[in-house]
FIVO-570749 format. One line per 10 residues: their letters; for each residue y, x, z of N, C-alpha, C, O, CB. Coordinates in Angstrom, 2 decimals. Atoms other than C-alpha are relative to their C-alpha. Glycine has a CB too. Example, Ala and Ser with C-alpha at 12.3 -4.5 7.8 and 13.67 -1.06 7.14 Angstrom:
% residues 2
as = -1.19,0.89,0.00,-4.50,12.30,7.80,1.20,0.90,0.00,1.18,1.94,0.66,0.03,-0.99,1.25; -1.19,-0.82,-0.06,-1.06,13.67,7.14,1.09,-0.77,0.73,2.20,-0.26,0.90,0.46,0.41,-1.42
***
This chain:
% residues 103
xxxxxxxxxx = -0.84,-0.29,1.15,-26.28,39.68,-19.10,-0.73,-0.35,-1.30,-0.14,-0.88,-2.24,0.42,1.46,-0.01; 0.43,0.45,1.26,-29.06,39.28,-21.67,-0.26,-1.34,-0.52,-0.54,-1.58,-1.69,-0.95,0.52,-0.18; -0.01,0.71,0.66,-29.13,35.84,-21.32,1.51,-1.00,-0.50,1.63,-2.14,-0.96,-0.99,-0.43,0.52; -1.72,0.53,0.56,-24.96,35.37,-22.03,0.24,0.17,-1.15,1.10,-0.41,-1.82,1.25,0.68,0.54; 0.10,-1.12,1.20,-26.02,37.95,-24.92,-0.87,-1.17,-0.95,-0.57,-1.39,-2.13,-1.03,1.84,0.46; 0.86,0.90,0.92,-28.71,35.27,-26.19,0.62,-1.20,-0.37,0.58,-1.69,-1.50,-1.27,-0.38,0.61; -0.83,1.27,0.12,-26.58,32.27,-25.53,1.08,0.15,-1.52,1.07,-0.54,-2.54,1.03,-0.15,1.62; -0.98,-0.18,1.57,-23.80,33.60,-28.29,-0.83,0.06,-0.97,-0.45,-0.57,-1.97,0.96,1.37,-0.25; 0.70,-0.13,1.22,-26.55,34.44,-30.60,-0.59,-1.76,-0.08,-0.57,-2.35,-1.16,-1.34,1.41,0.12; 0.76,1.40,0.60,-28.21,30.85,-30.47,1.11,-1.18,-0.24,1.00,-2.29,-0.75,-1.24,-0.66,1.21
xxxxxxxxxx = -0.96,1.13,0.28,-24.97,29.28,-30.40,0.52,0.05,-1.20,0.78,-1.01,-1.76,1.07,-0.07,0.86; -0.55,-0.43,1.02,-23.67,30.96,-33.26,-0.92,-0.72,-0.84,-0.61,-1.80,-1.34,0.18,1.44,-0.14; 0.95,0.58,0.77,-26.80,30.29,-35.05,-0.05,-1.29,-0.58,-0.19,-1.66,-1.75,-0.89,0.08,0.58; 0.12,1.44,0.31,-26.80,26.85,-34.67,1.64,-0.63,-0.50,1.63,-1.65,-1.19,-0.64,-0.80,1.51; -1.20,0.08,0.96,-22.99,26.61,-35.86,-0.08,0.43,-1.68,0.46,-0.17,-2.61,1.02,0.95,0.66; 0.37,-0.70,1.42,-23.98,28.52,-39.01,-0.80,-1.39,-0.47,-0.29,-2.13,-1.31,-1.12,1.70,0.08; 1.10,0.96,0.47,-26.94,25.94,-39.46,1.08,-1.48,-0.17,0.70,-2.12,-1.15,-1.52,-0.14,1.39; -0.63,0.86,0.24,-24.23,23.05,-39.28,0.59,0.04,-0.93,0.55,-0.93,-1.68,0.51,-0.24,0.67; -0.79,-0.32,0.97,-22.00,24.63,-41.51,-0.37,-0.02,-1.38,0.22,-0.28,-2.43,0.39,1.04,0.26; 0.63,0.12,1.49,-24.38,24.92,-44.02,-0.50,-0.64,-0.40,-0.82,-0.59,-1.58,-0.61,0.56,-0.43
xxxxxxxxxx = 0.74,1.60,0.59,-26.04,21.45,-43.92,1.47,-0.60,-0.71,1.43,-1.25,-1.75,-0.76,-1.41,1.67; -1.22,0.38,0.33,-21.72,20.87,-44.08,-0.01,-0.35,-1.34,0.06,-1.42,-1.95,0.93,0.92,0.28; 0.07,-0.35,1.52,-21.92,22.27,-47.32,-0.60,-0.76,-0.95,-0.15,-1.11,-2.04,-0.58,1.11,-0.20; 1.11,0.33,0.76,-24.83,20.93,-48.45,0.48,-1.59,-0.23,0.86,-1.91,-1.35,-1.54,0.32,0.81; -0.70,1.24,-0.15,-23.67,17.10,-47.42,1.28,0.35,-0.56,1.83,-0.72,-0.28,0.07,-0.55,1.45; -1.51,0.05,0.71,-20.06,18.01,-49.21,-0.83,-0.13,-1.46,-0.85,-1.25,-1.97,1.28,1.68,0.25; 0.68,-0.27,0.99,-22.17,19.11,-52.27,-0.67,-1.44,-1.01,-0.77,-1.80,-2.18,-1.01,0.90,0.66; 0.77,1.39,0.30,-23.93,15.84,-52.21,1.04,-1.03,0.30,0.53,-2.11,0.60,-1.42,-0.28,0.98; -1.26,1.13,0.00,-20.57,13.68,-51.91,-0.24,-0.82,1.45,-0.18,-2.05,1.36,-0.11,-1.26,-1.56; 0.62,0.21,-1.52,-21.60,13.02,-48.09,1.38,0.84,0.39,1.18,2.03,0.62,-1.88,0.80,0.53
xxxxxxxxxx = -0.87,-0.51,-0.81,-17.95,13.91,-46.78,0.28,-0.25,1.45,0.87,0.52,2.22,0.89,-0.19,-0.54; -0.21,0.25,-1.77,-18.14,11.78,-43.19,-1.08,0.99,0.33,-0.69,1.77,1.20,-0.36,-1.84,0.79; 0.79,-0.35,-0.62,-21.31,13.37,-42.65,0.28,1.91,-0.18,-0.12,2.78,0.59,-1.32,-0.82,-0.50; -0.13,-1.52,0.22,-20.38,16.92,-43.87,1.21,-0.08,1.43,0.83,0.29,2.54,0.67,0.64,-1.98; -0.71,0.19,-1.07,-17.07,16.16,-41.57,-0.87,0.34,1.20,-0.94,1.50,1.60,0.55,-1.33,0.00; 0.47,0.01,-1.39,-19.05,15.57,-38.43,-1.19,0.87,0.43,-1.80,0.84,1.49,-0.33,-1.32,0.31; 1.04,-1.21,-0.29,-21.48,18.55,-38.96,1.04,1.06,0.41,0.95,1.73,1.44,-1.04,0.55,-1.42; -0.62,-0.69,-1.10,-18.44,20.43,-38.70,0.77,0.17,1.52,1.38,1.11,2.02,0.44,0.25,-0.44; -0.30,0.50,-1.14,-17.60,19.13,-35.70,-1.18,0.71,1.39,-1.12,1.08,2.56,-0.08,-1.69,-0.31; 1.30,0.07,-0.94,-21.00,19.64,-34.39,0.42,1.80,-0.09,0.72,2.33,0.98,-1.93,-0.84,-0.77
xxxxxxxxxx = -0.35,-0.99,0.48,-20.23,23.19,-36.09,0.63,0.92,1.64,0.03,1.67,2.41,1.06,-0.45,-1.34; -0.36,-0.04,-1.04,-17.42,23.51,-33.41,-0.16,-0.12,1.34,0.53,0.49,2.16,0.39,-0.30,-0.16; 0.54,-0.18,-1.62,-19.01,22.79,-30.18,-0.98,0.85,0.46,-1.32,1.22,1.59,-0.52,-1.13,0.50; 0.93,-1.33,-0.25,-21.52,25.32,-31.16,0.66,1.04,0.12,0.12,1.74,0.97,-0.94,0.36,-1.00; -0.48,-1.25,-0.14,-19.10,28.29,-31.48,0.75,-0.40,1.01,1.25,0.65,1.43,0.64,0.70,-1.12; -0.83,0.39,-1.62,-17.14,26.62,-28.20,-1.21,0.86,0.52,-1.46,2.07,0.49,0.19,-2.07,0.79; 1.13,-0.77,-0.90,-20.07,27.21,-26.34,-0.56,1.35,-0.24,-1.17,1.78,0.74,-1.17,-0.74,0.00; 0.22,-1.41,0.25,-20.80,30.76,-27.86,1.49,0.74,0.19,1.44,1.91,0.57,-0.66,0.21,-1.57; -0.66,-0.72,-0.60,-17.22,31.60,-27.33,0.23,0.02,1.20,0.80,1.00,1.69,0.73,0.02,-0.39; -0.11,-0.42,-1.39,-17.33,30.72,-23.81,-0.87,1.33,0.69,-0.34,2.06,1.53,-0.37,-1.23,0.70
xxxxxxxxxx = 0.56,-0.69,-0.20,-19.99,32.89,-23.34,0.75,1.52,-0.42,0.90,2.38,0.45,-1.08,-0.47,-0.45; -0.94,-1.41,0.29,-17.97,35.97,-25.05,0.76,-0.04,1.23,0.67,0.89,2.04,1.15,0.01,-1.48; -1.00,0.02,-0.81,-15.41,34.82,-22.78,-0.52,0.68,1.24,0.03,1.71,1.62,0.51,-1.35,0.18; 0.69,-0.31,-1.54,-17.40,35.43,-19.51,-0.01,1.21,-0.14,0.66,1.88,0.65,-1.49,-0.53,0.45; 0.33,-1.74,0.29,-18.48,39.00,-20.93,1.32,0.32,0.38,1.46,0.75,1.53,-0.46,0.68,-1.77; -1.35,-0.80,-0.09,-14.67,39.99,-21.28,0.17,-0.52,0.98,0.74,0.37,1.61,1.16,-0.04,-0.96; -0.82,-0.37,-1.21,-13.76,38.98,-18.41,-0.73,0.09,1.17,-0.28,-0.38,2.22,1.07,-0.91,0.25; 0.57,-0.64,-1.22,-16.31,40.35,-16.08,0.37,1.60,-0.78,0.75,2.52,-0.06,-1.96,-0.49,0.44; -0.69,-1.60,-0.66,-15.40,43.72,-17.63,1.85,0.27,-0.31,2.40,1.15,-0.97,-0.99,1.60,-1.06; -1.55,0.51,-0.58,-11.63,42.75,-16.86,-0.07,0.39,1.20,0.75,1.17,1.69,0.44,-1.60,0.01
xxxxxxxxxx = 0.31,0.02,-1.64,-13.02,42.61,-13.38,-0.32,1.21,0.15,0.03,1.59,1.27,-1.16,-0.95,0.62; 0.56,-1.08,-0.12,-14.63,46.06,-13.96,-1.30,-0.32,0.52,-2.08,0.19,1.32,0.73,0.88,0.70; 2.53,0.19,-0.40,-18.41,44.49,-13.78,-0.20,1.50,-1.15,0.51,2.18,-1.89,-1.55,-2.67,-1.40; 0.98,-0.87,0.86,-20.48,46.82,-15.52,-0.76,-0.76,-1.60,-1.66,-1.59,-1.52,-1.34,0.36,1.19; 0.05,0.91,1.28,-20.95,45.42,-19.18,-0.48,1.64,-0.88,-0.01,2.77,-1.02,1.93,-1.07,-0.55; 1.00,-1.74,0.49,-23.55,48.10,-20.93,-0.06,-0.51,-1.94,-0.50,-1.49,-2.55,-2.66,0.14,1.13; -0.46,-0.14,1.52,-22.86,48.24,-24.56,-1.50,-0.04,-0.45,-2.23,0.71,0.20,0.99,1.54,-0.51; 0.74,-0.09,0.39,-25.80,47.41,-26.57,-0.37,-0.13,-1.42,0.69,-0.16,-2.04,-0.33,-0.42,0.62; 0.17,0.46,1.51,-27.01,46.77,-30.03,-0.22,-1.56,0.34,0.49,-2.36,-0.27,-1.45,0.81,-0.93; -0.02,1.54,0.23,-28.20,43.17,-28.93,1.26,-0.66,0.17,1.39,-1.75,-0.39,-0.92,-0.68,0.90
xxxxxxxxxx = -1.10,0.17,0.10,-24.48,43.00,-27.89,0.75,-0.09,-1.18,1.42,-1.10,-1.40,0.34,0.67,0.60; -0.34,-0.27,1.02,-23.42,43.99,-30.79,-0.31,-0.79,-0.98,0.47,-1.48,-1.63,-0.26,0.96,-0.15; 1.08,1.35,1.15,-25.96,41.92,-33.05,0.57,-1.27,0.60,0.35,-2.28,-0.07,-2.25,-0.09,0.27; -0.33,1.93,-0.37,-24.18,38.49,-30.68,1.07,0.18,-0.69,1.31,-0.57,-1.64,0.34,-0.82,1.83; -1.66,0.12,0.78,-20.44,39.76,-31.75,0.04,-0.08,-1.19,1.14,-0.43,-1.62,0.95,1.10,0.12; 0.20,-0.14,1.28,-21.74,40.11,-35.29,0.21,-1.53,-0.47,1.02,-2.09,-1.22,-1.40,0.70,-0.31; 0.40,1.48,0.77,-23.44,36.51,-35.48,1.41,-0.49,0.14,1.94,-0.88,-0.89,-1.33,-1.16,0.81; -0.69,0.98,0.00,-20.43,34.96,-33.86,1.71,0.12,-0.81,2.53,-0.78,-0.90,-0.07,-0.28,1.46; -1.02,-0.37,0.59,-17.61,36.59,-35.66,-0.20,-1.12,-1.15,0.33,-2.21,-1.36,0.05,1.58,-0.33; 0.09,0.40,0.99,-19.24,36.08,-38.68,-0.16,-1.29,-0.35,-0.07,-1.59,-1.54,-0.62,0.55,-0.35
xxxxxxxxxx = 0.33,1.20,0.15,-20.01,32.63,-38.22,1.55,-1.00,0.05,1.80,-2.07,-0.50,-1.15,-0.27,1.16; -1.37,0.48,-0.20,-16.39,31.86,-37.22,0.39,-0.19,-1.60,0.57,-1.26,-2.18,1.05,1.16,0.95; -0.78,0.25,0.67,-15.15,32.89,-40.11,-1.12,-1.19,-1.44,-0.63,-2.20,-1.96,0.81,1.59,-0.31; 0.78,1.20,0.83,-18.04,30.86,-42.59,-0.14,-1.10,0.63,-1.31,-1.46,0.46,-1.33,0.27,-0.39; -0.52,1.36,-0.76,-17.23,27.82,-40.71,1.21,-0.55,-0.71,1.41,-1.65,-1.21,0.45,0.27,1.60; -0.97,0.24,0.53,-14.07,28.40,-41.84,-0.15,-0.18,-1.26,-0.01,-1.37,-1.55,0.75,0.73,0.26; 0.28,-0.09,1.51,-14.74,29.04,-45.56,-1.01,-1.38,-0.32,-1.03,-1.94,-1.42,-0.85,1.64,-0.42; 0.75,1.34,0.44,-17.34,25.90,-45.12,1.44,-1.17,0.21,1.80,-1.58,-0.89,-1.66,-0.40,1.26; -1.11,0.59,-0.01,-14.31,23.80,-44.23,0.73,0.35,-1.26,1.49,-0.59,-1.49,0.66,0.31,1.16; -0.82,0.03,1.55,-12.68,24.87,-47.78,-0.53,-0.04,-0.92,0.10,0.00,-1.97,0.73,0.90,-0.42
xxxxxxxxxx = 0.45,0.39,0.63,-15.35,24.34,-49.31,-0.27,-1.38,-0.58,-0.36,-1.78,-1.74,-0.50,0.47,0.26; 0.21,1.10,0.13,-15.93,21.12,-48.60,1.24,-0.82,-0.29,1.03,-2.03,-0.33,-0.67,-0.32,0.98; -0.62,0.54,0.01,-12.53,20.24,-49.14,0.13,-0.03,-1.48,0.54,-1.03,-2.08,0.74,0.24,0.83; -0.24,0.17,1.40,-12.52,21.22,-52.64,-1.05,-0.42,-0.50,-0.86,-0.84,-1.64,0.40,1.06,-0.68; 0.89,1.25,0.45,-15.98,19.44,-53.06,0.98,-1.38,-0.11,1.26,-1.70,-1.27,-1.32,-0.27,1.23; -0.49,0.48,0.13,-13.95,16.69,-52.20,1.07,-0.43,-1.01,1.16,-1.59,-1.40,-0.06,0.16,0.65; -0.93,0.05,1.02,-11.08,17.27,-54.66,-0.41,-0.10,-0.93,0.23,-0.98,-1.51,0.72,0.77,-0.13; 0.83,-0.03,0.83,-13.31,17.68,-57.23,-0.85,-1.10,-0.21,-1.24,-1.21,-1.37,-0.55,0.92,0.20; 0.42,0.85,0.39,-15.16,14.50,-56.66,0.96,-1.50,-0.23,0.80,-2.62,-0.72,-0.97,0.06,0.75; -1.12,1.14,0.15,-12.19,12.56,-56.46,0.44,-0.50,-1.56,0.68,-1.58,-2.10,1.39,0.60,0.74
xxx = -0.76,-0.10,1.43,-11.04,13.96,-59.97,-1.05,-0.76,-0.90,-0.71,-1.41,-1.89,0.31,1.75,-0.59; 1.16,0.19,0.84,-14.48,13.13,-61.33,-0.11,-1.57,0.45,-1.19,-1.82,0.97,-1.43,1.10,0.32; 0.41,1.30,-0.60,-14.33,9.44,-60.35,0.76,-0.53,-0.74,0.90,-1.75,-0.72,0.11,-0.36,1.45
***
């Protein structure tokens, strides 16, 4: 279990870390490359939500799924990363709008 528990945390992680180079490449008028970080973005929280996935549904099955803080600390990263993924995606779109106007 702790390493399904580690998997969401490093996946998350490394979605976050895309999201925010995203940014950074939007920032810097780098929109393919901000694009395809979030992309990269996305296959990191795939793979961290599969891993959620497995959890819920072994205790679906009634496995034994022991409530923990490091549990807790994976649902945190990957929530939170969901949704600043998202917010990097509107960021970069209004980088975009913004460099358009300025051109």
């Amino acid at each position: 279990m702790e390493e399904v528990i580690l998997n969401i945390i490093m996946h998350s992680g490394e979605a976050r870390s895309h999201a925010m180079e995203a940014i950074s490449s939007a920032k810097s008028g780098d929109f393919d490359e901000a694009r395809e970080l979030i992309v990269r973005a996305d296959e990191e929280l795939g793979y961290a939500h599969s891993s959620q996935t497995s959890l819920i549904q072994g205790e679906a099955a009634n496995d034994n799924i022991e409530f923990s803080l490091l549990l807790v600390h994976a649902q945190d990263h990957l929530m939170t990363t969901m949704t600043f993924k998202d917010l990097a995606v509107e960021l970069i779109e209004v980088h975009e709008k913004i460099n358009s106007i300025n051109k």
